[in-house]
N, C-alpha and C positions, 0 to 999 in steps of 0.2 A: 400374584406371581406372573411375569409377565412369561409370553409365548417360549422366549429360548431358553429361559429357565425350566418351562413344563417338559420343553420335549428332552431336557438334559435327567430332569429326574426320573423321567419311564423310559426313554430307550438308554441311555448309560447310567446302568446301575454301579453303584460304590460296592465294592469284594468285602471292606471294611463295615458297610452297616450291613451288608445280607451273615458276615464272621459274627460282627457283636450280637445282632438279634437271635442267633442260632444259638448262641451262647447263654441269651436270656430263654429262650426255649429252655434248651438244656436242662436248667436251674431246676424249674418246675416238674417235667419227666427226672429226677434226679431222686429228688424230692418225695414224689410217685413210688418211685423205684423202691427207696427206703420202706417206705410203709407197706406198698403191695409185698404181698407173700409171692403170687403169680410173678417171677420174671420174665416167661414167656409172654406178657402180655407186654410188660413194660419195655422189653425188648424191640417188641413188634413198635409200640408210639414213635423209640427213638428211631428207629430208621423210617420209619415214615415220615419222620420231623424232616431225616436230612434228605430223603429224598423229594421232599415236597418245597424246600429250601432251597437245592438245588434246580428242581424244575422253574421255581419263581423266578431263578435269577437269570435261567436260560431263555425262557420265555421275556421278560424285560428284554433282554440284549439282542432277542429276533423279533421283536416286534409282534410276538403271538398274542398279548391282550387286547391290542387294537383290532384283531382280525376275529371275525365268527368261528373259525375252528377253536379258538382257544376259549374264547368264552362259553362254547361247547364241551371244551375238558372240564373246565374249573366248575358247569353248573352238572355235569357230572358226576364228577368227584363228590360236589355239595349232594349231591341226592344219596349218594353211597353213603353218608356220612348220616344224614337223616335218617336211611332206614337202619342203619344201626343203632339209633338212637333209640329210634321206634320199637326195637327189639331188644329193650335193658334186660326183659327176664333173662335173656338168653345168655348163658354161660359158654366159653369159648373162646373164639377167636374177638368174636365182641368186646365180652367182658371179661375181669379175673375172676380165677374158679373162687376165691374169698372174698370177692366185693358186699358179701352179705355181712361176714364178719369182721371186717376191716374197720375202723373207726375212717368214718364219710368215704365208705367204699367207692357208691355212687354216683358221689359229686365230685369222686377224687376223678374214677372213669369218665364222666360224660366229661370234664377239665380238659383232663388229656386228648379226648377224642377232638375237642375245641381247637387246640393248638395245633393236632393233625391239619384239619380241615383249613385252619388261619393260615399254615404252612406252605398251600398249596396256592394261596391267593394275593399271594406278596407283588401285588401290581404298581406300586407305590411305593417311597419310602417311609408315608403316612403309615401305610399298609403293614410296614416291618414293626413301626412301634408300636401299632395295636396290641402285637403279640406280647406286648408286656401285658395287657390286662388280662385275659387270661393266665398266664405265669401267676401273675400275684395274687390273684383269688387262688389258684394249687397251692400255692404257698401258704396261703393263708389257713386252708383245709388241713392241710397235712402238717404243722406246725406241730400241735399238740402234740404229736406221734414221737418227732423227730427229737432227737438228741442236744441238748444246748450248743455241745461244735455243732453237731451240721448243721442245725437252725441258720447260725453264725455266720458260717460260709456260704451258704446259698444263697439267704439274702443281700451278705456282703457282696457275693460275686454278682448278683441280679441287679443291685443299686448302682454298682459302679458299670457293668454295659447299659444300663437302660443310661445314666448320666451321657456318657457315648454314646449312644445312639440321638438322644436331643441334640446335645451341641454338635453333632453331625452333620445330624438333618438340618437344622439353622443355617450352618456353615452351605450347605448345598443351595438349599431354599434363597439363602441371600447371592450366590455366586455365582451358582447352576453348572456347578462344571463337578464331574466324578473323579477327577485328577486331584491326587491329594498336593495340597502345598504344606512342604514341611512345617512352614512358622505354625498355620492354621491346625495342621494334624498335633503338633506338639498340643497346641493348647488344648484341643478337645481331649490329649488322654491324659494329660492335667485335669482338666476338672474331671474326668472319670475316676482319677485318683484319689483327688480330693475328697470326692461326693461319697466311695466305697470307704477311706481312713477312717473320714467323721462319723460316716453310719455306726461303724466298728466301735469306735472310741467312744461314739454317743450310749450306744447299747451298754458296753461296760460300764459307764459312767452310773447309766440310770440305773441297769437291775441291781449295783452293790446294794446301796441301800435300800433297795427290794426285797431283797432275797430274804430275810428273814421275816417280815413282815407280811409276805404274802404264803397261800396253801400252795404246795407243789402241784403241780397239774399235770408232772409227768412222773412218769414211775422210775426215773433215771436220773432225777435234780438230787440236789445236796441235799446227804441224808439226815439229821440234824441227829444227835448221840441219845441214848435216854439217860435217866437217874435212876436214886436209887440201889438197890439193890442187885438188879441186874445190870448193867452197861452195855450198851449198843446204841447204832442208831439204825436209821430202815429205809430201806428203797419203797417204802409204802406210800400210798398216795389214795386220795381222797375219792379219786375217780380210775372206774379197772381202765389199766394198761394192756397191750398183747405182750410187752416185753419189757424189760428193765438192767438195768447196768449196774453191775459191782466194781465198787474197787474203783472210784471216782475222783478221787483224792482230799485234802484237808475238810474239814466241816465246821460250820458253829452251830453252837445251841442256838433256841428260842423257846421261850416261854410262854408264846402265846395258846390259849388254854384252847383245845380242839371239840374235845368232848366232857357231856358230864353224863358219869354211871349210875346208876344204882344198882348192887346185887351183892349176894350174902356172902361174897370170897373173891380175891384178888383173882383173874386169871389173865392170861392172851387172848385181847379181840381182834381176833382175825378178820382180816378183810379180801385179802385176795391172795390167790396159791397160785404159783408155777412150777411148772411140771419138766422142761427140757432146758436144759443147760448149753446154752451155747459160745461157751469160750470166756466172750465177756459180762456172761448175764447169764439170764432167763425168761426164757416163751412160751407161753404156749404155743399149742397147733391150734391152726385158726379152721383149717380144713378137715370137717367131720369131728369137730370140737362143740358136742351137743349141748344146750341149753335147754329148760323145761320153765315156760310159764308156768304159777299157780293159782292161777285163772287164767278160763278159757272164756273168752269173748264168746257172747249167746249164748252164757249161763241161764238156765229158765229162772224166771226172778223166786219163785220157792228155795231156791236151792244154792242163791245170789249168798255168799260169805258174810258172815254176823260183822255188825258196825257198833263199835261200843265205844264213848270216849271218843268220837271223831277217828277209830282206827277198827279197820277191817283185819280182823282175825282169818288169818291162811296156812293149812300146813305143808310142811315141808317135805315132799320125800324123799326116803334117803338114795344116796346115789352109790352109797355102798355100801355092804353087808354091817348090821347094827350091832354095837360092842354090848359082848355076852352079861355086860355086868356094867352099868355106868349110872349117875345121879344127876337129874335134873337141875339146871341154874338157871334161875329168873331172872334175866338184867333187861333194865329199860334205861337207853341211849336217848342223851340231848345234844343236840347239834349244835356249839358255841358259837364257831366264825365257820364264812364261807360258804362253800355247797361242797355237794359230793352227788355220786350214782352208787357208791359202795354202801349196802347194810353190815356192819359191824355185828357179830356174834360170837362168842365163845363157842372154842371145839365143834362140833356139828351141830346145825341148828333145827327141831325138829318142828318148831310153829313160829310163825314171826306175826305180830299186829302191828301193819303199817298204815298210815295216811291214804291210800291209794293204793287199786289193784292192778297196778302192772308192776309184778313182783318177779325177777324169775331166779331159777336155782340154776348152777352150770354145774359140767362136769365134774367138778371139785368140793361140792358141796356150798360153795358161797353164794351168797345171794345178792342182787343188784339189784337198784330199781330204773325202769326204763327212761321213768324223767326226770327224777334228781329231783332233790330235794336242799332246802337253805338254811338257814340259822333259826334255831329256833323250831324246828322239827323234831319232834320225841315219834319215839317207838319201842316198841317191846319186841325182847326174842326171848323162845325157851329152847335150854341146847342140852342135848344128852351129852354130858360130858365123862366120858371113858375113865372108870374106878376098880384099875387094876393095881396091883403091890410089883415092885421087881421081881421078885419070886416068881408070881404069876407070869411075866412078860416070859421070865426064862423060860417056863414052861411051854412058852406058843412053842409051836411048830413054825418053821420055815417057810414063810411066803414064798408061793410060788404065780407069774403074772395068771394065770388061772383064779388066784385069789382077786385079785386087784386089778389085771392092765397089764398085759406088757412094757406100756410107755414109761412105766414108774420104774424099769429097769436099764431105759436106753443110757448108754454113755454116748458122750460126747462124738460128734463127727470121726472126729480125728483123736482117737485113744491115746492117753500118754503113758508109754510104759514104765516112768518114774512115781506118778501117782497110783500104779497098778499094783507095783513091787510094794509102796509104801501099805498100803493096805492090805496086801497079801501077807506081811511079815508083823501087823499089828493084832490082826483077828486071826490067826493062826491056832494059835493054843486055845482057839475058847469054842465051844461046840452049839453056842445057844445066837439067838439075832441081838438080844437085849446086851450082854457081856461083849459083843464084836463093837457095837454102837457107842457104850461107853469107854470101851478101848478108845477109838478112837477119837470122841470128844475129849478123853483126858490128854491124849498127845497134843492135839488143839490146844487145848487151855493151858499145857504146861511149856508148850514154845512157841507161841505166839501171843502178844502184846496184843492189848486193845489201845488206838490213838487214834484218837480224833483228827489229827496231822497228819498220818501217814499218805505217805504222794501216790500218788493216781498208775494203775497200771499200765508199764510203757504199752503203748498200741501195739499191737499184734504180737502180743502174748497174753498165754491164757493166766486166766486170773485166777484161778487157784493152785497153781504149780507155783506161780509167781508168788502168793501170798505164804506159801508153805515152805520153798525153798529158798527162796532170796530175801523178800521183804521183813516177814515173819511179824509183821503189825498189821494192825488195820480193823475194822469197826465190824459191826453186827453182819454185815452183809458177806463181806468175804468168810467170816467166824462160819456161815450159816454155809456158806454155798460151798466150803471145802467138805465140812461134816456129811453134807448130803451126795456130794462128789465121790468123796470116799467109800460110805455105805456103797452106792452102786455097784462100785470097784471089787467092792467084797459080797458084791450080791444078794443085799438089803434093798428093798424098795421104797425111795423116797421120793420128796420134795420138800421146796420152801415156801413159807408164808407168809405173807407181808401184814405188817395191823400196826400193836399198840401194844404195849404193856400192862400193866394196870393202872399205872397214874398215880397220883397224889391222895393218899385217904384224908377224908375228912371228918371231922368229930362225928358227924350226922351218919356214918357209912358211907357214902357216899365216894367215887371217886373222881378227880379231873383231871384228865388226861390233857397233856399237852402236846404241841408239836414236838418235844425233845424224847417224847415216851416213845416215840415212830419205833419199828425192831421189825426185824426179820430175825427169824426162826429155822428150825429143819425139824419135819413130820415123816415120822419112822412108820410104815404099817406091821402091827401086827394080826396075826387071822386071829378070830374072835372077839378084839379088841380097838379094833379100829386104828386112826392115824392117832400116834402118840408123840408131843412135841418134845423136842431137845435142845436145851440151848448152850451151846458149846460158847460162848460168850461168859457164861456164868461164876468162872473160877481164874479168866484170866486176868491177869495183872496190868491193870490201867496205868499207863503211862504218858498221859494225854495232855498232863499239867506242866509235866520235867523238861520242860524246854529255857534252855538261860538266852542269853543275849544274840549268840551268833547263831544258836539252832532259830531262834523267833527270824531273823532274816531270810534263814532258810525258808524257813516254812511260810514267811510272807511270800517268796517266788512262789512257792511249791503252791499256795493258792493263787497267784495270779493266772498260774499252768493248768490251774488244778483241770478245766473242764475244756481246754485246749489241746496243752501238751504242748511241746518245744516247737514244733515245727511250724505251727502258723506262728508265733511269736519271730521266728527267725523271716517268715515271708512277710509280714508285716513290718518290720525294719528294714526287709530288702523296699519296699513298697513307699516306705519314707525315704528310703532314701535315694531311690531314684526319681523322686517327689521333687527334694529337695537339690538334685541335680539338675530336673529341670527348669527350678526356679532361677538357679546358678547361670546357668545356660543362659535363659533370659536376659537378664540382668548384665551378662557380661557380653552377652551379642548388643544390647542398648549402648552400655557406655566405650563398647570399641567398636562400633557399625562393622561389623563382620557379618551380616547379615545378607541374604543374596539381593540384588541391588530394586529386582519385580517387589522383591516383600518391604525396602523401605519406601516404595510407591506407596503402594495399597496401606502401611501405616501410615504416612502423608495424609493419603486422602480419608481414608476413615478418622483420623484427626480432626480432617477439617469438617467430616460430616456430625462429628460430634460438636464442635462448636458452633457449628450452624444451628443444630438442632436444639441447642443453650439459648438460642435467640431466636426460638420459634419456627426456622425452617425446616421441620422435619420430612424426612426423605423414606416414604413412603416402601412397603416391600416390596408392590409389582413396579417401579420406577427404574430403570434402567440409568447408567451414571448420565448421558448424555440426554435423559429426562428431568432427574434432578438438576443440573447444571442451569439448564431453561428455568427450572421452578426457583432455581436462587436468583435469578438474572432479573427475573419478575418481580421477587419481592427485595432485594438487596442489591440493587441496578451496580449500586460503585462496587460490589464485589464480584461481578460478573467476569470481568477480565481474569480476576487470577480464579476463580475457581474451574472456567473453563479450560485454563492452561494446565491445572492441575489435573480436567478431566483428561486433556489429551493424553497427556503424559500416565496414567493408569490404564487408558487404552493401549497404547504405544507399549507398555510393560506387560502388558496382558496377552495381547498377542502381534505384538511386533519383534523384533530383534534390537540385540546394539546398545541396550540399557549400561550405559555408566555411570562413573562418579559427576559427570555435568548434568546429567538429565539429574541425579539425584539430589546435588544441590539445588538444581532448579527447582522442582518440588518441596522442598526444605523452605526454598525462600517462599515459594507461594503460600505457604502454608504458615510462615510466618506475617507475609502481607495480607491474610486472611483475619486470623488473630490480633495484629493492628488496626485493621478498619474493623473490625467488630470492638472493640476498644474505647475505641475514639466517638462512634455512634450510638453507642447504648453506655453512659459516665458509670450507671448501675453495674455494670456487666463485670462481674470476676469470673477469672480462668477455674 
């Protein structure tokens, strides 16, 4: 880079690349934002982004990094950054109050704290694109968490600034000037367009044929339907979620085989429970959301857990009061495809013999293992499973959160008084928990449709008012999350659970569970008896097949939608098409030179430094025109006159006045007498 190129990129910074890199910021703290529970923390990253953003760009434009005061703020700053680093335990303003519970809390914070710190140090326009690396490793952290839209968007919107910000910086780097020229700015948000479309259209391309063939890895991707006898399918997943999404829209089956069982009776292997309903899903609470290893690291080895079979025998204890009357089931899980962190067990599980003892139990009673495990992994569990009659259930007495938890009573943020009335006018006449619960799973089953088609709930509305009042179809999840919705409403304590069904019996006993057995559920507690499941799926009327020629079109959109929704579809067309406007533009400034008269110089001369560079002269980045000019004159003597004229003349347009239609044919010709002695001198040479 030569001299007057350096001093243009550190004291006149571009508004344009300090806009896009802030933007790629952004993506990453967005991203953060999503996943942290703390928005007081994520709050705090963002305005520290922008004011550390803005101080870079004010400091560029006074000349503060050249001076000792400033390089006094910035190692500053750096030190502040450091000792907060140095103090990860520390919960607060440092870190978020759930970075322990957060999937890659950790490395999600110190990311963030990165991009602060890179924020503050934007001395360069080198210096702004750094700030993608950081971004992209957040991105990459926080991935798993995130929703297939925002996934989507984020890094659609990160790919197409970081594209901007390169062809930017090139643009500067070659030019050295922070005044934008229109020809030069269109193109660069041309390929910024470009580079974000194809990302998009790449992604869609790749995962269709993905998506059935691989394990979901979020607890929010398409839930696949089961067979059978029961019909659903499950927002279940292989590995615990903090949260998951109902009401996603169409789905297919898959057949790929997950698990294989052994045990004496078909039941629900449950894998993970949520406990708070929020709108469009289910969360837990991450904060004060207790977990219990069983085992405690410096066990004295006397008292180290029996190893039998390559599996350490552990028990489980219960996490809530044990059903007064229930019978033991022995099933031992094979792990088909994949990995998972979830141990699979029926109803509450009382001992589990696993491969390894980092075992632990959560609040819910399920079990997790901390490193995961892969194909081909067996284990055993034994689960007290709850052996009560409806009689008996009538019998319970009325949960009260004394029995169980408060939290198994909260409704929703924002109470809907449609869903309240509906429940208060269904359990009304009946005096017992048992008779309120199948009240209202038989109004479930008897007006709403199971469809593996049904479209995705519009955004920002809640998904079981929406499923019950307007759509009145829809799969195992919504089936689940209205029934336990309702209970609350009538002041039943529940939740849902995500797992499996039973699978496929096989002549030996045996069962194989496949991806399509996925289901989610709703677990009623009763006192004495523990959480008892309901599946309000069970009796409704599948309609999943009855689709003829114009509905199958429908619902071809309605999966194109399915995990967007209309609105990026409509900015995505807008985005083509002001794509293809640009291309227009182009194309129509070339063949009617309507172009301003400086930019048909500068395409002249880069014309001609592209054929030059065809025949070996290539023009170096820290060369200056009237550098390269000499370096042609050197090696291509008879081209020296007109390239030199052509150099004037890009000076002259650059920062002279006066540029017309003469000066521009002049250039035109040179640049055509350029292209004839290159011609004529090398007989090899084509254009």
């Amino acid at each position: 880079m030569n001299a007057s190129g350096a001093t243009h990129s550190s004291a006149q910074p571009s508004v344009w690349m300090y806009l896009s890199g802030l933007a790629v910021a952004f993506c990453g703290l967005l991203a953060a934002r999503i996943v942290i529970e703390d928005q007081r923390f994520t709050n705090t990253m963002m305005v520290l982004v922008l004011i550390g953003f803005a101080f870079s760009f004010a400091a560029r434009r006074m000349g503060w990094f050249e001076q000792s005061p400033g390089l006094f703020i910035r190692w500053l700053f750096a030190g502040l950054i450091v000792y907060a680093l140095l103090n990860f335990w520390m919960q607060g303003w440092v870190l978020p109050f759930d970075v322990e519970t957060t999937y890659g809390g950790t490395a999600i914070a110190f990311l963030c704290w990165l991009v602060v710190f890179a924020s503050f140090m934007l001395a360069s326009d080198e210096h702004v694109l750094f700030i993608a690396v950081p971004v992209v490793a957040l991105l990459g952290v926080t991935a798993p968490a995130l929703s297939a839209q925002q996934a989507f968007w984020l890094f659609t919107t990160f790919l197409g600034n970081t594209a901007f910000l390169l062809a930017h910086e090139n643009a500067r780097r070659l030019y050295g000037t922070a005044k934008p020229d229109v020809l030069f700015m269109r193109g660069q948000v041309v390929v910024a367009l470009v580079c974000g479309v194809l990302a998009a259209l790449t992604g869609v391309i790749v995962s269709w044929p993905l998506r059935d063939t691989t394990l979901r890895l979020s607890g929010n991707s398409l839930p696949p339907g089961v067979a059978s006898a029961i019909s659903g399918s499950g927002a279940s997943s292989s590995f615990a979620q903090p949260s998951i999404l109902v009401g996603s829209g169409p789905v297919l089956l898959s057949e790929q085989p997950v698990l294989e069982v052994q045990s004496s009776e078909p039941l629900y292997w449950r894998g993970s429970v949520y406990i708070r309903y929020i709108g469009r899903g289910w969360a837990n609470p991450r904060y004060g959301f207790f977990s219990r290893n069983l085992f405690t690291p410096g066990t004295p080895f006397q008292t180290m857990p029996e190893r039998r079979d390559g599996l350490y025998t552990l028990e489980v204890p219960p996490v809530s009061p044990e059903p007064s009357r229930y019978r033991e089931v022995k099933q031992r899980f094979k792990l088909l495809y994949g990995a998972a962190n979830i141990i699979y067990a029926a109803a509450q599980p009382a001992l589990v013999r696993f491969p390894n003892l980092a075992v632990y139990v959560d609040a819910t009673g399920c079990l997790q293992t901390l490193y995961g495990y892969r194909s081909g992994a067996e284990y055993e569990v034994v689960s007290h499973v709850p052996d009560a009659t409806p009689d008996e259930l009538r019998q319970a007495p009325p949960a009260t959160p004394a029995d169980v938890g408060g939290i198994y009573f909260e409704l929703p943020t924002t109470p809907s008084p449609r869903l309240q009335k509906l429940a208060q006018d269904l359990t009304a006449r009946y005096n017992n928990n048992y008779d309120k619960v199948m009240a209202l799973k038989t109004y479930i089953e008897s007006t709403c449709d199971y469809n593996l088609n049904a479209a995705a709930v519009p955004i920002g509305r809640d998904a079981v008012e929406f499923f019950l009042f307007d759509s009145r179809e829809g799969y195992c999840d919504l089936f689940s999350s209205a029934l336990a919705v309702l209970a609350r409403y009538a002041g039943i304590p529940s939740r849902v659970a995500t797992g499996f069904v039973a699978g496929d019996p096989q002549p030996d006993g045996r069962f194989i569970v496949r991806e399509k057995h996925r289901h989610q559920w709703t677990e009623i507690y009763f006192p004495g008896y523990g959480w008892i499941a309901f599946d309000a799926t069970e009796g409704a009327r599948d309609v999943s097949g009855s689709t003829g020629r114009k509905e199958g079109i429908h619902n071809f959109w309605q999966m194109l939608t399915r995990r967007y929704g209309y609105l990026p579809w409509i900015l995505a067309i807008a985005a083509v098409s002001l794509l293809l406007f640009a291309v227009a533009n182009e194309l129509f400034g070339r063949f009617t030179s309507t172009r301003a008269p400086s930019s048909r110089i500068v395409y002249c001369y880069l014309r001609a430094v592209h054929l030059l560079q065809k025949a070996g002269v290539a023009r170096r980045d820290w060369m200056t025109p009237s550098e390269y000019a000499a370096r042609v004159q050197k090696a291509l003597p008879e081209l020296a006159e007109p390239m030199w004229a052509l150099t004037r003349l890009l000076e002259r347009s650059e920062y002279g006045r006066g540029i017309g239609e003469a000066e521009i044919a002049q250039a035109e010709r040179r640049l055509r007498e350029i292209h004839s002695l290159l011609k004529r001198r090398y007989r090899w040479w084509r254009r």
